[in-house]
C-alpha positions as semicolon CSV with decimal commas, in nm:
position;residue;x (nm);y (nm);z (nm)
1;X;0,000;0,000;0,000
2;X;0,115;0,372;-0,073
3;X;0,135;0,640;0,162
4;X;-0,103;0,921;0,150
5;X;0,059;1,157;0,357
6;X;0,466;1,172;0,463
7;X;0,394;1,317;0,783
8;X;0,263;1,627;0,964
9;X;0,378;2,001;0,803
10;X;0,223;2,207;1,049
11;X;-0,035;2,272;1,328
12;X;-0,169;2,608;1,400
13;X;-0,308;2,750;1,758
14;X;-0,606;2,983;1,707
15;X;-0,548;3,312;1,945
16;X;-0,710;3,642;2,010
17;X;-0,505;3,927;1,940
18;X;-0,274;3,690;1,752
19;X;-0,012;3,950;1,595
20;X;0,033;4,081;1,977
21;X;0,120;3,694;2,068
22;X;0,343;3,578;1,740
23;X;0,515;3,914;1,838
24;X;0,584;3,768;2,213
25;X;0,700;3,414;2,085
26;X;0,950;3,557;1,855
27;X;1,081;3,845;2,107
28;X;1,066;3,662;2,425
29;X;1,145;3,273;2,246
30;X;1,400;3,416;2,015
31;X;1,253;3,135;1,747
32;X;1,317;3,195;1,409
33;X;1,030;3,364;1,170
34;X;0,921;3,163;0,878
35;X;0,662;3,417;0,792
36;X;0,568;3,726;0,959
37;X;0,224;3,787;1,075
38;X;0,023;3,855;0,722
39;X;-0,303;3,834;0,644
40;X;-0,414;3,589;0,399
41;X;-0,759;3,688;0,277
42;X;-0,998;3,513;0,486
43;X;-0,728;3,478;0,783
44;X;-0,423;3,593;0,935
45;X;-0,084;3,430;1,103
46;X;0,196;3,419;1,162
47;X;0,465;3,116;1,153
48;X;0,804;3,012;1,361
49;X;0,997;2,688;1,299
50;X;1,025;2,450;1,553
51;X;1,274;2,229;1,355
52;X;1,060;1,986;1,080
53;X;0,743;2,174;1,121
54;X;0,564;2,522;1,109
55;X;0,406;2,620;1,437
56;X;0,154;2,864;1,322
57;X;0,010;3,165;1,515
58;X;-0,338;3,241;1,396
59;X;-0,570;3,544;1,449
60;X;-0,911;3,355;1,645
61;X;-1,146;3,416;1,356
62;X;-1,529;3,295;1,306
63;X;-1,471;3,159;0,963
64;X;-1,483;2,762;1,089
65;X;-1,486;2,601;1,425
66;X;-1,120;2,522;1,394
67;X;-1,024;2,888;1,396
68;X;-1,246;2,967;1,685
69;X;-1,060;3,094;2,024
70;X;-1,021;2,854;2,311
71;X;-0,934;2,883;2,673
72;X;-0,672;2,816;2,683
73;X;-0,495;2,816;2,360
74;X;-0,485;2,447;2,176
75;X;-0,393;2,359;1,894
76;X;-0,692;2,319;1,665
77;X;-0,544;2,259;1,318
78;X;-0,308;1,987;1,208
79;X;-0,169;1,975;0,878
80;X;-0,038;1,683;0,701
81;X;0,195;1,720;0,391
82;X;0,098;1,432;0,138
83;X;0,297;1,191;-0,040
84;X;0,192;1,320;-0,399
85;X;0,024;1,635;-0,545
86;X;-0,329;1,606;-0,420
87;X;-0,519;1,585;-0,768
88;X;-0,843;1,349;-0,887
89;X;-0,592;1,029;-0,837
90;X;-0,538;1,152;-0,459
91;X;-0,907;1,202;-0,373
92;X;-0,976;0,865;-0,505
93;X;-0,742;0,697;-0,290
94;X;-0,906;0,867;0,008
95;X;-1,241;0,733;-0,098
96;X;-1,136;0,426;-0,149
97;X;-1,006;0,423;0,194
98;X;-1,309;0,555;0,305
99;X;-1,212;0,909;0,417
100;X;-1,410;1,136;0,437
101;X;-1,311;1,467;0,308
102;X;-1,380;1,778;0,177
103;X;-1,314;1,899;-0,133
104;X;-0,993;2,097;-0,260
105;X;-0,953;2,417;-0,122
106;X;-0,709;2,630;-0,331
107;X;-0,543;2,954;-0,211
108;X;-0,302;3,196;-0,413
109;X;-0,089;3,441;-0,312
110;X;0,021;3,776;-0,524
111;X;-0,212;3,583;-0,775
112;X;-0,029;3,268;-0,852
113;X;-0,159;2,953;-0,674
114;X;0,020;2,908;-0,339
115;X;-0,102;2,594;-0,192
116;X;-0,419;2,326;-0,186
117;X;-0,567;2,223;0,180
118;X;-0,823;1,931;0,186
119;X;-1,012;1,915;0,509
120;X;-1,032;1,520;0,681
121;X;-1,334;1,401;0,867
122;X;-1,399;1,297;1,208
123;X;-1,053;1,237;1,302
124;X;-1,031;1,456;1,644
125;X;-1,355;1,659;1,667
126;X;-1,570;1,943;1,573
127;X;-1,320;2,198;1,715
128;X;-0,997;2,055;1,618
129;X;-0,940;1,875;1,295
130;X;-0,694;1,717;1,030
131;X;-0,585;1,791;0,662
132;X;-0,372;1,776;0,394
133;X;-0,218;2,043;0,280
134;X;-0,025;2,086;-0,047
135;X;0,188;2,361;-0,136
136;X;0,277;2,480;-0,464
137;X;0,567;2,712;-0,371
138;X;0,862;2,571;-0,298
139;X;1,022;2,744;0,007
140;X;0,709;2,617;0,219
141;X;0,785;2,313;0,119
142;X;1,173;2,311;0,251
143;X;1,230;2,123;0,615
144;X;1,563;2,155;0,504
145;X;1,534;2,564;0,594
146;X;1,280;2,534;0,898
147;X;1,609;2,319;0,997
148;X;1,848;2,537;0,913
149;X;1,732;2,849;1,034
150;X;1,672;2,681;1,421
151;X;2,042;2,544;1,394
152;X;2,136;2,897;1,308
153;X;1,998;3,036;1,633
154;X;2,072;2,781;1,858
155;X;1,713;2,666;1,926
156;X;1,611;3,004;2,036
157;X;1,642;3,049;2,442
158;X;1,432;2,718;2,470
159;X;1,736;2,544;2,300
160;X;1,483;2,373;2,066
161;X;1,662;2,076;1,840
162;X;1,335;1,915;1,671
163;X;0,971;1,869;1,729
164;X;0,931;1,520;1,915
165;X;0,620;1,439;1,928
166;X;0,223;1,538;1,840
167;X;-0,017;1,385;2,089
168;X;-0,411;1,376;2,023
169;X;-0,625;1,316;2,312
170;X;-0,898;1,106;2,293
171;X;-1,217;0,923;2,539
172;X;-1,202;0,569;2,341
173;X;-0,740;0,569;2,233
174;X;-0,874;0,233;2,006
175;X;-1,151;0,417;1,787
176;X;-0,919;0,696;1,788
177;X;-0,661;0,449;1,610
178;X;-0,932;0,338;1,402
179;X;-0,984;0,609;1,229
180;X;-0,615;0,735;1,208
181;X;-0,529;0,419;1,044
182;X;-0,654;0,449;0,704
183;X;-0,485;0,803;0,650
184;X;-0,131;0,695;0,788
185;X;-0,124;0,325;0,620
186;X;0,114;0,182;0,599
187;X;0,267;0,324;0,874
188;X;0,169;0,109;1,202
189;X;0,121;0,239;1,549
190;X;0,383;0,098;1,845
191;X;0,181;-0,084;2,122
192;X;0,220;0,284;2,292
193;X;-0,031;0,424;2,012
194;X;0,257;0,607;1,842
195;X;0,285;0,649;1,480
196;X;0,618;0,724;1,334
197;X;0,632;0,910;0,989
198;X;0,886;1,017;0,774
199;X;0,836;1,348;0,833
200;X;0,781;1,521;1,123
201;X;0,673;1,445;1,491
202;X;0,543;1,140;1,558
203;X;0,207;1,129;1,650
204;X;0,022;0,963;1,955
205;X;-0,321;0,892;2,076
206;X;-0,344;0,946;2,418
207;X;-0,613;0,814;2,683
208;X;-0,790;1,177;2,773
209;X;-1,110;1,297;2,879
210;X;-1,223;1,472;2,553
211;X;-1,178;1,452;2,192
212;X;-0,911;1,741;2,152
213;X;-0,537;1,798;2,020
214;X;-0,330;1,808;2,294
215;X;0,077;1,954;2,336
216;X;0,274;1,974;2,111
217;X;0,615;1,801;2,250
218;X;0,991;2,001;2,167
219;X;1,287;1,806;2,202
220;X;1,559;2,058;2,397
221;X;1,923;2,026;2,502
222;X;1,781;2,112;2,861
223;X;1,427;2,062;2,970
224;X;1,542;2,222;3,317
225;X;1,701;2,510;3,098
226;X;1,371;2,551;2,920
227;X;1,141;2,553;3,217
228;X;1,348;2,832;3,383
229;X;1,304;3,017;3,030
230;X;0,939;2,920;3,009
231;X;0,848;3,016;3,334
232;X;0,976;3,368;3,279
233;X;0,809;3,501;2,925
234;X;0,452;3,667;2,852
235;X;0,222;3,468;3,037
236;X;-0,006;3,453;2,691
237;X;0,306;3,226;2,536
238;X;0,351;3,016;2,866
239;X;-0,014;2,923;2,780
240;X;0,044;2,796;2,440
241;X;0,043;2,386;2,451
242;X;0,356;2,346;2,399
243;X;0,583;2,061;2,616
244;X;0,925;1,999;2,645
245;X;1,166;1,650;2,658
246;X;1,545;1,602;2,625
247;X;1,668;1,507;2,302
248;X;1,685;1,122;2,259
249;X;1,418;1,020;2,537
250;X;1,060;0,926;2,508
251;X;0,825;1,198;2,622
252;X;0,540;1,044;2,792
């Protein structure tokens, strides 16, 4: 079986006031800018890389329940990068997997196509959700840079290496896997309910008491170094779900 996606790209966290907060990370965090805070038609962010992925600052907007504020901050979006360019041949695979999905959403920028998102069903809830998201310009495309520029400043003060892990929280962890499954074959969960994918952090399905996306895990030269650092910025970035480990160790 072929893969549909490679692995997750990027997850956004829905914010009020979310220029005001991307300005905090990036001041108080020292983490690199992939993009600064724009505004992209129907919504606005702002973008930092946390070694393979995009961590996304968005402006809390009412234009779906994904974008919606939440108290606290959670990650509510979660994109996945796919395998190949998502065309008619891609949307029939996810039928025939029996996905549902939405269908092709295509955005431009400076009026040349920019990048393609199509929205997955039922995977964490009506709050939160899954898609793919294909890009048509190639520096969003480039872990290579999102790597690069992190090396170049050291991690930021966290001391940030790589993003280690993605964890979804769930009431029922085997239904969860259930419907996981068909969008990450042939990848195969570990008996801890952790996907590993070529690109990316891997992904787990936590035992929780909602349906929800939960922290987003950074691996760090020093988690004691980090605390100390977390502890002392804005307290509207120390409420961001974000989680720290050491570099090398498991982080549940």
């Amino acid at each position: 079986m072929t893969s549909l996606v490679e692995g997750v790209d990027h997850v956004y966290i829905p914010v009020v006031d979310g220029a005001a907060v991307f300005t905090a990370l990036v001041e108080q965090l020292e983490l690199p800018v992939l993009w600064p805070f724009t505004a992209f038609g129907s919504f606005a962010s702002g973008g930092v890389s946390v070694g393979s992925i995009k961590l996304e600052l968005l402006e809390a907007n009412e234009v779906s329940p994904w974008s919606l504020p939440a108290e606290p901050p959670r990650i509510q979006g979660l994109a996945f990068r796919p395998s190949r360019p998502v065309d008619d041949a891609y949307l029939a695979e996810l039928d025939r997997r029996a996905i549902g999905h939405s269908e092709p959403e295509h955005f431009e920028r400076d009026g040349r196509p920019a990048w393609t998102n199509v929205y997955v069903e039922g995977l964490v809830s009506g709050r939160a959700g899954a898609f793919v998201c294909d890009y048509h310009v190639p520096e969003s495309r480039d872990v290579d840079r999102r790597r690069r520029l992190l090396q170049d400043c050291h991690g930021g003060r966290l001391g940030v290496l790589d993003t280690a892990e993605l964890v979804v929280v769930t009431r029922d962890p085997d239904a969860a896997r259930r419907r996981w499954q068909p969008l990450l074959d042939p990848v195969q969960p570990n008996p801890r309910g952790t996907w590993r994918l070529p690109l990316g952090p891997a992904v787990t399905v936590a035992q929780g008491e909602e349906e929800r996306v939960g922290d987003l895990v950074l691996a760090v030269r020093s988690v004691e170094g980090a605390l100390r650092v977390w502890e002392a910025v804005d307290p509207a970035v120390a409420r961001l779900p974000l989680r720290f480990t050491a570099a090398g160790t498991p982080s549940g």
